[in-house]
C-alpha positions as CSV (number, residue, x, y, z in Angstrom):
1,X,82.2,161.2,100.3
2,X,83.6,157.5,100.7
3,X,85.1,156.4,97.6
4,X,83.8,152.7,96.5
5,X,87.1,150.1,96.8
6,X,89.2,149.5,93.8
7,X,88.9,146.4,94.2
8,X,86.6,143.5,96.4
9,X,87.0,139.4,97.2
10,X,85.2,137.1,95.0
11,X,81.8,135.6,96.7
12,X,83.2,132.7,98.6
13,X,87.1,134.1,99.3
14,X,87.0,133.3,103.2
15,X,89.9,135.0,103.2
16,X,88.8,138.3,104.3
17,X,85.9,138.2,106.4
18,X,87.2,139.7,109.4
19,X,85.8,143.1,110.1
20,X,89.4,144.8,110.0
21,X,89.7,144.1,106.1
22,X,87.1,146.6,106.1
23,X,87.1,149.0,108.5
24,X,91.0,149.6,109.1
25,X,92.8,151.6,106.3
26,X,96.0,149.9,106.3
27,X,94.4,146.3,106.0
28,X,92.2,147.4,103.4
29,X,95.0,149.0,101.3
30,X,97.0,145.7,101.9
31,X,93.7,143.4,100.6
32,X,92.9,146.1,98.2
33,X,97.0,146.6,96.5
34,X,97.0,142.5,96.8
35,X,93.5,142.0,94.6
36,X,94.5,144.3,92.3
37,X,98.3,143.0,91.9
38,X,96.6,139.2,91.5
39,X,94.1,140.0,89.0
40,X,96.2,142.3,86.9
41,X,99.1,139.5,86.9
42,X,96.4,137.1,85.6
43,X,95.4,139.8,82.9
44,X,98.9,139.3,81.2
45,X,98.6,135.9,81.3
46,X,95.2,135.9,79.7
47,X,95.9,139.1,77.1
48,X,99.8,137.7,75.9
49,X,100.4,137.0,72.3
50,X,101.4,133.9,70.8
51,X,100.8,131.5,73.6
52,X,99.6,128.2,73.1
53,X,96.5,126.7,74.9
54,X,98.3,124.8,77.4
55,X,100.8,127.1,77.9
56,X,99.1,130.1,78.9
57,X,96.8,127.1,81.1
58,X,100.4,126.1,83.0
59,X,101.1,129.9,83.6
60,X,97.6,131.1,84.8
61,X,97.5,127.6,87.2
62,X,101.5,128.8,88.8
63,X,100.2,132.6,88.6
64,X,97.1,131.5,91.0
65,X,99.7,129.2,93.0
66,X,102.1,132.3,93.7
67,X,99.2,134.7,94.5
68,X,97.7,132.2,97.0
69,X,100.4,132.0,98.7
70,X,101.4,135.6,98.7
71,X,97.8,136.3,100.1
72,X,98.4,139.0,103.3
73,X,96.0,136.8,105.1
74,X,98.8,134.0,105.3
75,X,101.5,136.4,107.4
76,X,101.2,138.0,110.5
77,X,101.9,141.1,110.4
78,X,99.4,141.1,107.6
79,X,96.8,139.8,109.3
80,X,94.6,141.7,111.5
81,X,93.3,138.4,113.1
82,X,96.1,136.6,113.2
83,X,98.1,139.7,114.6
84,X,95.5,139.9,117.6
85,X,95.8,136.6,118.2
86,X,99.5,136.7,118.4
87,X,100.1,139.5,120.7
88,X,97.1,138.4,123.0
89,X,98.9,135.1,123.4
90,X,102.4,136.5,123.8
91,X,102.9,134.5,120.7
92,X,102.2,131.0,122.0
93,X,100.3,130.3,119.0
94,X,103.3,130.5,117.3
95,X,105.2,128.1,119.4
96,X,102.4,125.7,118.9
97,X,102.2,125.9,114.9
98,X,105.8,125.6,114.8
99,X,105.7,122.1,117.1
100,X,102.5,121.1,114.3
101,X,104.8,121.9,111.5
102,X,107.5,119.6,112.4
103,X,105.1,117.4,113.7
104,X,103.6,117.4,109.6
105,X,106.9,117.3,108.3
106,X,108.1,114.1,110.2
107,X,104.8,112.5,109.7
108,X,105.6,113.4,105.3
109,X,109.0,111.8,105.7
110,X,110.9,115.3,105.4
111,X,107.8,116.9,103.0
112,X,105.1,118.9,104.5
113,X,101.9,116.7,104.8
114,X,99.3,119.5,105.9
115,X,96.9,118.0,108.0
116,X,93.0,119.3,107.2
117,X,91.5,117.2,110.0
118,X,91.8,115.9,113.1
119,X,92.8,112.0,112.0
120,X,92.8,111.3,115.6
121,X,89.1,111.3,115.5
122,X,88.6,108.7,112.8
123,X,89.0,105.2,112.1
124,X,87.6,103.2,108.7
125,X,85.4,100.2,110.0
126,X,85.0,102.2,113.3
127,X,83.3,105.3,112.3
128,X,83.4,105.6,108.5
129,X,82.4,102.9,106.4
130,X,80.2,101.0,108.3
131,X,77.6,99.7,106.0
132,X,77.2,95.6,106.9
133,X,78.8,93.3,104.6
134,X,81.5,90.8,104.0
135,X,84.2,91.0,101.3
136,X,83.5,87.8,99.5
137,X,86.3,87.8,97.1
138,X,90.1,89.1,96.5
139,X,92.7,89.3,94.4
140,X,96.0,91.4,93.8
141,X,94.6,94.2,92.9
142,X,91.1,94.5,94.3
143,X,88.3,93.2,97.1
144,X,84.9,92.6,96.2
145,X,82.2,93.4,98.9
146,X,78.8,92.2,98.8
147,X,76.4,94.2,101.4
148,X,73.6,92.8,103.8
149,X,69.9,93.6,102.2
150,X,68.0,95.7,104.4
151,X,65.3,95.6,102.7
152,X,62.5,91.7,102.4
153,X,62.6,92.0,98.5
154,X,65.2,93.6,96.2
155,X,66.0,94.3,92.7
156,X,66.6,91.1,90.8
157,X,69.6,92.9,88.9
158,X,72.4,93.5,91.5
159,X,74.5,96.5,91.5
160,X,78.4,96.6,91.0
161,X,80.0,100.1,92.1
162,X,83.1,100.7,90.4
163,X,85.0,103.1,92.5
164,X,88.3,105.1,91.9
165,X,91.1,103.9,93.1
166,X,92.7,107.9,93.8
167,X,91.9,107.6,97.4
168,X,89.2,104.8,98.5
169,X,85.8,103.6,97.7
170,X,84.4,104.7,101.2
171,X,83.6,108.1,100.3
172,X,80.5,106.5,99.4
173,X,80.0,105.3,102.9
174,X,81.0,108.0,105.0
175,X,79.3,108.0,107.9
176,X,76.0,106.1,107.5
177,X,74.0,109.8,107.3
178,X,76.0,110.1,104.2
179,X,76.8,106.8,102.6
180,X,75.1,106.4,99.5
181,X,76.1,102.6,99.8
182,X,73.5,102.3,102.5
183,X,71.1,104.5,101.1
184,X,71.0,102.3,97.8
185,X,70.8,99.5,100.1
186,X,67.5,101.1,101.6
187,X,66.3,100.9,98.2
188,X,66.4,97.8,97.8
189,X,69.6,97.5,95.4
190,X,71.7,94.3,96.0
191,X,75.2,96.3,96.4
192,X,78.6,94.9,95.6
193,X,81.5,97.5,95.9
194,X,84.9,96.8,94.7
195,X,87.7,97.9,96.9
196,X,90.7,98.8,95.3
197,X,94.6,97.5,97.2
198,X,96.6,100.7,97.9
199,X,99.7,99.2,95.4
200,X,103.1,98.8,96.3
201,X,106.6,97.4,94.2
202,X,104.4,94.4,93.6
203,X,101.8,95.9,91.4
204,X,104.2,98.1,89.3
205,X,103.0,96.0,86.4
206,X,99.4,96.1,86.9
207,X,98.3,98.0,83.9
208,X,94.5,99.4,83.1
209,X,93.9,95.9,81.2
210,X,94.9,94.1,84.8
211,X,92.4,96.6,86.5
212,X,89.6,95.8,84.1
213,X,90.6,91.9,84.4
214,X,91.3,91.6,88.1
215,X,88.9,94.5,88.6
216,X,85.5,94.7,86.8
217,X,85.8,91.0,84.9
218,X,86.0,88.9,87.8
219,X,83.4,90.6,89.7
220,X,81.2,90.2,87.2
221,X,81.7,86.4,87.5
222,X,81.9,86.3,91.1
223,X,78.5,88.3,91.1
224,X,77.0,86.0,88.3
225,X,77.8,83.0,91.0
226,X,76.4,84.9,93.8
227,X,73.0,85.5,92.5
228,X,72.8,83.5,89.6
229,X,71.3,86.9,87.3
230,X,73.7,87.6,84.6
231,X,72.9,90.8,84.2
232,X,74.2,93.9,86.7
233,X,73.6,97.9,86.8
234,X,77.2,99.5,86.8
235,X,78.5,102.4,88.3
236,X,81.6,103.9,87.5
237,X,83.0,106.9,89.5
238,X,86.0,109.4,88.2
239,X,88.6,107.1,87.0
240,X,86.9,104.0,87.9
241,X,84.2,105.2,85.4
242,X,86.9,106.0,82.9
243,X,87.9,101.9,84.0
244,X,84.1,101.1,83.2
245,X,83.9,103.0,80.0
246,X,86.7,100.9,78.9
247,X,85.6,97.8,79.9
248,X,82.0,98.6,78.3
249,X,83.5,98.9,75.0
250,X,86.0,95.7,74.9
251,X,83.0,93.7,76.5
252,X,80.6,94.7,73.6
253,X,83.9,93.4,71.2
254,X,82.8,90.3,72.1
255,X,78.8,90.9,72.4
256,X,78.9,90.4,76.2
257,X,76.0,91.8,77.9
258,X,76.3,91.0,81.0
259,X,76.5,94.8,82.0
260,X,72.7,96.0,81.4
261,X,72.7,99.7,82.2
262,X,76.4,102.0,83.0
263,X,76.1,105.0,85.2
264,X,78.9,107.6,85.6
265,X,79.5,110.0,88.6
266,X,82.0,113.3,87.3
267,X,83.4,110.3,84.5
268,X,84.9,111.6,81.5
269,X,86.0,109.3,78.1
270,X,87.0,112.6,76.4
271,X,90.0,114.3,78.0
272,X,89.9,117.7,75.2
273,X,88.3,119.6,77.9
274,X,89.4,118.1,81.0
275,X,89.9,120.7,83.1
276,X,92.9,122.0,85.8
277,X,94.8,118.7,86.3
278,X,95.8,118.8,82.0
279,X,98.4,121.7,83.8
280,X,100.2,118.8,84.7
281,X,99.8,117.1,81.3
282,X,102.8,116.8,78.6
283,X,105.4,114.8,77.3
284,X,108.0,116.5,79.3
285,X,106.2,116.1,82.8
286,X,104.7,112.7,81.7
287,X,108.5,111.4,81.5
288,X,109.7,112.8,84.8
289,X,106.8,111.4,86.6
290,X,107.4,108.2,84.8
291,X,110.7,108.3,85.8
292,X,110.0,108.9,89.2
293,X,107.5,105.8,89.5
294,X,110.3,103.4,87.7
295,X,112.5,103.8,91.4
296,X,109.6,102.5,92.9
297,X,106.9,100.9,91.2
298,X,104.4,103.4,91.9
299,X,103.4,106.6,92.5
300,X,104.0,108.1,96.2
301,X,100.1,109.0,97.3
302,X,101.3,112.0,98.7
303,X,102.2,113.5,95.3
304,X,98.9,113.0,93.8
305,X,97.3,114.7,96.6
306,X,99.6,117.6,96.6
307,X,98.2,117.9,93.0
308,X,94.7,117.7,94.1
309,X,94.9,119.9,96.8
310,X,97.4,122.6,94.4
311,X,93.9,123.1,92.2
312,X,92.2,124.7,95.2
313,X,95.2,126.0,96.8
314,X,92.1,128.7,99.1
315,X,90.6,126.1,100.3
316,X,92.5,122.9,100.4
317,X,96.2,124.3,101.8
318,X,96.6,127.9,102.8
319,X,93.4,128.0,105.4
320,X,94.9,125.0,107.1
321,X,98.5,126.0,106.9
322,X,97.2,129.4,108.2
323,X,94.9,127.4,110.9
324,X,97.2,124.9,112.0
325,X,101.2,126.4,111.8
326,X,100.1,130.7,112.8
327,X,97.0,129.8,115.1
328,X,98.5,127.3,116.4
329,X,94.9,125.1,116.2
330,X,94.2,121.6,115.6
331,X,92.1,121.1,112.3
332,X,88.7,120.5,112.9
333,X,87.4,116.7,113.1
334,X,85.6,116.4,108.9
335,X,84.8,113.3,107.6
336,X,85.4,114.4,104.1
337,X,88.6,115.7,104.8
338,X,90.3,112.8,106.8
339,X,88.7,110.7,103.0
340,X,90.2,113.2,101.1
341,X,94.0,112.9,103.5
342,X,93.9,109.3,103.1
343,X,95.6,109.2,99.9
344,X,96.3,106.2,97.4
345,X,99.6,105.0,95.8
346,X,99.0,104.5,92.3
347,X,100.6,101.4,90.3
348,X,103.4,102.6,87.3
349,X,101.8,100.7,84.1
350,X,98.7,101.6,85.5
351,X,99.0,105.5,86.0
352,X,101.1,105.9,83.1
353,X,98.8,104.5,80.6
354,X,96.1,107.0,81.6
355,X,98.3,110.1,82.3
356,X,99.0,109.2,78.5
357,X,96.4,107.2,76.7
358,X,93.5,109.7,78.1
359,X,95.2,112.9,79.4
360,X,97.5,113.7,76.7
361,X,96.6,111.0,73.6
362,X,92.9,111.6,74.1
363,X,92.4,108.2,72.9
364,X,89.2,106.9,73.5
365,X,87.4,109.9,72.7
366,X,89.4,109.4,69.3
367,X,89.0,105.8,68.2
368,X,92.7,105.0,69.0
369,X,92.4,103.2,71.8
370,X,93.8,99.1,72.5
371,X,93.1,96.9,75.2
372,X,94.1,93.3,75.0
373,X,94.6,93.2,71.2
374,X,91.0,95.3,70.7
375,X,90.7,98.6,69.7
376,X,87.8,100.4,71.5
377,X,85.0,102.0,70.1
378,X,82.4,103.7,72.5
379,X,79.9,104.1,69.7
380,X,79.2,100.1,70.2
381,X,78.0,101.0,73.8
382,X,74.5,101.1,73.4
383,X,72.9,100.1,76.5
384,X,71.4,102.9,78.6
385,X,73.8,105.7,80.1
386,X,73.0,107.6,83.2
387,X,75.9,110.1,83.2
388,X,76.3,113.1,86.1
389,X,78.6,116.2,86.2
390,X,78.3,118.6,88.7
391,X,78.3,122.3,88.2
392,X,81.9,123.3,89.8
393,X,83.8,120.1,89.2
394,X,87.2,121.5,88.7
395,X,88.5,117.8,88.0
396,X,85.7,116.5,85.5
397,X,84.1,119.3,84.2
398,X,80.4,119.2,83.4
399,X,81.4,120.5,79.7
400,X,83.5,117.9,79.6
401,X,81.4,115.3,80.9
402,X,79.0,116.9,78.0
403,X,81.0,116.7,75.4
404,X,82.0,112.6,76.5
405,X,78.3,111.6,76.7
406,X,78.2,112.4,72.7
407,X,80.2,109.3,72.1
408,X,78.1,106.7,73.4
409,X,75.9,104.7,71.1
410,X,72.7,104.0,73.1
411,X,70.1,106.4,75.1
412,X,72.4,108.5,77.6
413,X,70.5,110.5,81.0
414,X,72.7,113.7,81.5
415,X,72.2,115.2,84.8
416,X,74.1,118.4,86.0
417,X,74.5,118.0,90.2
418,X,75.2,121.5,91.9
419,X,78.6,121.7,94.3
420,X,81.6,120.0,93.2
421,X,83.4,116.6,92.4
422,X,82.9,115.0,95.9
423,X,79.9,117.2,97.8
424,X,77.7,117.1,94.4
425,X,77.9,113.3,94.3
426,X,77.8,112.4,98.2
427,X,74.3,114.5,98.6
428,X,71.9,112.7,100.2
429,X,68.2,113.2,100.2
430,X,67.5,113.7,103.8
431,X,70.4,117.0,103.8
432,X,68.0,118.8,101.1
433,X,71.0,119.9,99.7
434,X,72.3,121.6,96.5
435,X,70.2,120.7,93.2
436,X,70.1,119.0,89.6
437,X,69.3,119.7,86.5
438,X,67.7,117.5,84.1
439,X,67.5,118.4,80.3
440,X,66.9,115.3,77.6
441,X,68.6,114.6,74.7
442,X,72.8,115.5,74.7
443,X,72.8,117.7,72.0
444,X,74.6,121.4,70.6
445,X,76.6,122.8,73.5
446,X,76.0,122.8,77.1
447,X,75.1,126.2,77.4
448,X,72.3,125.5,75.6
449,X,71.4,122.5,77.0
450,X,71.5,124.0,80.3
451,X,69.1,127.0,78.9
452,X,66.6,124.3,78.3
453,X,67.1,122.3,81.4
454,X,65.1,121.9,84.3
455,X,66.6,123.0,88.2
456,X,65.3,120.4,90.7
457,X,65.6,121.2,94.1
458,X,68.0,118.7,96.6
459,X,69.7,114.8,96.1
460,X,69.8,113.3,92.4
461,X,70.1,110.1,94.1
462,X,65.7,109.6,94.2
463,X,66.2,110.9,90.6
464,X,69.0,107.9,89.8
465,X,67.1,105.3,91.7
466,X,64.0,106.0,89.3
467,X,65.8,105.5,86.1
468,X,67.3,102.6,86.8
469,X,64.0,100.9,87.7
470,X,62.7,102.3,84.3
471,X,64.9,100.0,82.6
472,X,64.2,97.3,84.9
473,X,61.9,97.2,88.6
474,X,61.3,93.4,89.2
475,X,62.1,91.8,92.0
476,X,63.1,88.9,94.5
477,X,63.5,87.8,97.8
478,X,66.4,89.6,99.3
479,X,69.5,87.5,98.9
480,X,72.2,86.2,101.6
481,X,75.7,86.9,101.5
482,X,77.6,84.9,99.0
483,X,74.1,83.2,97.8
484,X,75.7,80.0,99.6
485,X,78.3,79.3,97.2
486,X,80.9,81.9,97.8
487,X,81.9,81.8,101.0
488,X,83.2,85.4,102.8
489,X,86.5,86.4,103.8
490,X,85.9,88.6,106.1
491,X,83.5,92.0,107.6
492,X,83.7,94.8,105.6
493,X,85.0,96.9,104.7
494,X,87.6,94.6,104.4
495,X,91.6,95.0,104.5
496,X,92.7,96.5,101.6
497,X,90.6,99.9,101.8
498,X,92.4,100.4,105.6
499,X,96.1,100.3,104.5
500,X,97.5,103.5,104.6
501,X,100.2,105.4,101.9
């Protein structure tokens, strides 16, 4: 009688799918002696005494780093597939992946830069982010886009996106298929987008109050000029919704209204629960990284999307270093993925006020928070919140999210995407993709506002669409770019989203 394995992948570990992890006894020992060695080393991380909560959180994330990369299916000999392929091809594939590697390493200036798509096959303005418009104001630290109607009327309140500025705006308008920029175009929304500048020595000064200033402020005006409405619908995503958060709370210091309802993709304002990347989070690695940003002014784009890609080390690094330097294969040609390559530099005063302010002070969540002389208080945010998590957001987790929508003063929308930080957000209708959940009031935990909640099949965009009409439908004539007294600078998406780290 066949014995049941000791030990099986996780649904989803691509690791092991070929048919000789199964059906060949010495690969099926190797898997088998390597899932059991994994989990058992994360066992004594999870069962040792007297470790504190970040602690144990550092050595579970370098105990998953050392086992993904001790994974039999990134050697050879270890292989089955990749063995077959090597003796079939008299090892050429090895000859190739070696000419890739130091291909990568050259391109990283001496550090491995893995490549997870063919950037060959892309080109921003020529096909990814081509939703008309004209950028129709600039500063040093950001352009402002207006986009062409599509639609004879729209909404008399415009809409200012308010993207992050890790990586760049356009993962909202992928390819137009994707690009929730056009679909909220289709809709009828008046769009302006800010795109951030990828920072250099310049901007080591640029602090979060010079983001909110330069940033959010001035497009408010510049928008206020444009379509002579004072009051906008706000989106904030990731950071740039931590940005908006901020801003929402200084502006209602001084009773401005000018922002009428505040929508947040995967945002969070309280940082207690915030997920993988608070591994990376304490004074001591704070200081070297602040160190390492004062021989610049910034922070090297690269290093924050080693980071990124280190919290799904199966998926983000070891399939392509496994694809591209032992099989010898170009990546394949993704849109996401070249996004996701095309990494930011990040300003010093900027990153280092929210490394330390959110990540490790916690401070907004807590009260303790200054901008500009004023300390912040979200409770005096009480226009209408529409704020979505998605389910496996490893970066912004939905408990966390959960937990940040408490602190708001006014009506706030939860809404729980399925998929993950980038795929649950960009989901557009016509994919019939994923699903939501929707669930009332933001109260007792989220496990039991989830038990409550109601699954709705596909996009959350119709979902979005209809609540910000509830809190305000009428319309006008579809307006012209600049509204004749701003004139453009130039097609979008403009200059500052194409320089490159």
């Amino acid at each position: 009688e066949e014995a049941a394995p000791a030990a099986v992948p996780e649904p989803g570990d691509k690791r092991f799918q070929d048919q000789d992890w199964r059906e060949n006894q010495f690969y099926d020992f190797v898997k088998q002696f390597y899932l059991i060695s994994s989990r058992w080393a994360q066992e004594l991380v999870e069962d040792a005494d007297e470790l504190d909560q970040h602690t144990r959180q550092k050595a579970d994330f370098y105990i998953r780093q050392i086992a993904a990369a001790l994974s039999p299916s990134n050697f050879v000999m270890t292989n089955p597939e990749l063995l077959r392929e090597t003796l079939e091809s008299n090892g050429e594939n090895l000859v190739r992946g070696l000419k890739m590697l130091a291909d990568d390493i050259e391109a990283g200036g001496g550090e491995l830069k893995i490549r997870q798509s063919d950037l060959t096959k892309f080109k921003v303005g020529v096909n990814l982010a081509l939703t008309p418009g004209k950028v129709i104001h600039q500063n040093e630290v950001c352009q402002l886009i207006q986009y062409e109607a599509s639609t004879d009327k729209v909404l008399k309140r415009p809409l200012l996106i308010v993207p992050p500025w890790i990586n760049k705006f356009y993962v909202l308008d992928l390819t137009p298929e994707k690009s929730f920029i056009k679909w909220a175009v289709a809709q009828g929304h008046t769009v302006f987008v800010i795109s951030w500048v990828n920072p250099d020595e310049k901007h080591a000064a640029k602090s979060f109050e010079h983001y909110m200033r330069e940033g959010i402020l001035e497009s408010l005006d510049v928008i206020g000029k444009v379509t002579r409405v004072r009051g906008v619908n706000a989106i904030g995503y990731c950071v740039g919704g931590t940005l908006l958060a901020v801003t929402l709370a200084w502006l209602a210091k001084r009773k401005d209204d000018r922002i009428k309802t505040a929508t947040f993709f995967t945002t969070q304002v309280d940082f207690e629960n915030a997920g993988d990347l608070k591994v990376f989070v304490d004074e001591e690695q704070i200081r070297i990284l602040e160190d390492r940003m004062s021989e610049r002014g910034y922070l090297e784009g690269r290093k924050m999307a080693a980071a990124f890609n280190s919290l799904r080390a199966n998926d983000l690094i070891w399939p392509y270093f496994v694809n591209n330097y032992m099989r010898g294969k170009e990546p394949f040609p993704f849109d996401l993925l070249y996004w996701n390559s095309d990494s930011t530099r990040m300003p010093a005063a900027n990153h280092s006020f929210y490394m330390r302010r959110c990540y490790l002070e916690n401070r907004l969540a807590n009260g303790t928070m200054e901008i500009a002389g004023s300390l912040l208080d979200l409770q005096s945010v009480t226009i209408p919140v529409y704020n979505l998590a998605t389910r496996e957001d490893h970066i912004a987790p939905a408990k966390s999210v959960f937990v940040g929508s408490k602190l708001f003063g006014g009506p706030v929308e939860y809404v729980m995407a399925g998929s993950g930080h980038i795929a649950g957000v960009v989901n557009p209708p016509a994919r019939n993709k994923y699903q939501y959940w929707t669930g009332g009031p933001v109260e007792g935990t989220l496990e039991e506002w989830i038990a409550k909640a109601t699954e709705i099949a596909g996009s959350w965009w119709p979902h979005w669409d209809g609540w910000i009409r509830n809190h305000g439908d009428d319309e006008v004539k579809a307006r012209r770019i600049g509204g004749g007294r701003v004139k453009a600078i130039e097609d979008a998406p403009g200059r500052y989203v194409t320089m490159r780290s």
